[in-house]
C-alpha positions as CSV (number, residue, x, y, z in Angstrom):
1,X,125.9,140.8,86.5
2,X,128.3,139.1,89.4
3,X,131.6,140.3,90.1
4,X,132.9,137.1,88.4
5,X,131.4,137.2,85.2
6,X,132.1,141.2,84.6
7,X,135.6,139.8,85.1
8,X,135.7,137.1,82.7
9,X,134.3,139.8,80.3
10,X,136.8,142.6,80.9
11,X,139.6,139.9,80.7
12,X,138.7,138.6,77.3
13,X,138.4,142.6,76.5
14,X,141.7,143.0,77.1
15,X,143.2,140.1,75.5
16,X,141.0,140.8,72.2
17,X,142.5,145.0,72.9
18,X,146.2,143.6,73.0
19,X,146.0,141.5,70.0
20,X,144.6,143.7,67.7
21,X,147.3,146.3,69.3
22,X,150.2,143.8,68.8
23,X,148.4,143.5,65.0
24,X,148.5,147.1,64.7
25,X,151.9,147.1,65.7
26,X,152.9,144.9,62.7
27,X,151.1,146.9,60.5
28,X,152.9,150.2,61.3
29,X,156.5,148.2,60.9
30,X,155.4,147.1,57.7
31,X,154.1,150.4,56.3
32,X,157.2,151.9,57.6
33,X,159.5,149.6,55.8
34,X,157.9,149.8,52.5
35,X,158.1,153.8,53.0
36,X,162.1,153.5,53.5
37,X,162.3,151.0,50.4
38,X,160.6,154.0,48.7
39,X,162.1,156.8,49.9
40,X,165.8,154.9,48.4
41,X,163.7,153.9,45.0
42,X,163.8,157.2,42.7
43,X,161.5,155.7,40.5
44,X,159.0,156.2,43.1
45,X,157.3,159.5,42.5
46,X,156.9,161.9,45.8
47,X,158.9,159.6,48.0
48,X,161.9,161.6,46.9
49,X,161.5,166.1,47.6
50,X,161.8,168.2,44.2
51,X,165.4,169.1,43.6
52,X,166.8,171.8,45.4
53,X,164.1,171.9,47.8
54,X,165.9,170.6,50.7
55,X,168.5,173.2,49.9
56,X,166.0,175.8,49.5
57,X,164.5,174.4,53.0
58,X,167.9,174.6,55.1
59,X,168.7,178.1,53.7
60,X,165.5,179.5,55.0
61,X,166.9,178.2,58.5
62,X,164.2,178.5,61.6
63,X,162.8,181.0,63.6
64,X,161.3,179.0,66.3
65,X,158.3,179.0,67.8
66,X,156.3,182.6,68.1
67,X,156.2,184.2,71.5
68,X,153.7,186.9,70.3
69,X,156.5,189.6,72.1
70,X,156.5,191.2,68.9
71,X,152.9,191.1,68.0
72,X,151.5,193.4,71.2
73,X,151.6,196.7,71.1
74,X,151.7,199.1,74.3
């Protein structure tokens, strides 16, 4: 295959790559937005966490990530 043509074919590769990208890109907007108009619907079941879970959640607080300090022994 000459230089030429391998470049014609990579060229139409990437065209074909960034349009289904840009197309993916849409997609992902989309799925987002109908998530938010979800997450604001309460009739939506799951969108929405149980009651007094987020509460529950912030209470607990966070510990961070382990360093595995505590976990050796000497």
């Amino acid at each position: 295959m000459s230089h030429e043509k391998k470049a014609d074919e990579l060229e139409r590769e990437l065209q074909d790559l960034e349009q289904r990208s840009g197309e993916l890109g849409d997609q992902i907007g989309e799925a987002d937005s109908e998530w938010k108009a979800k997450l604001d619907d309460g009739g939506v079941p799951g969108a929405q966490p149980p009651e007094g879970e987020l509460a529950a959640e912030a209470d607990k607080g966070s510990h961070g990530p382990a360093t595995g300090a505590a976990d050796v022994e000497e």
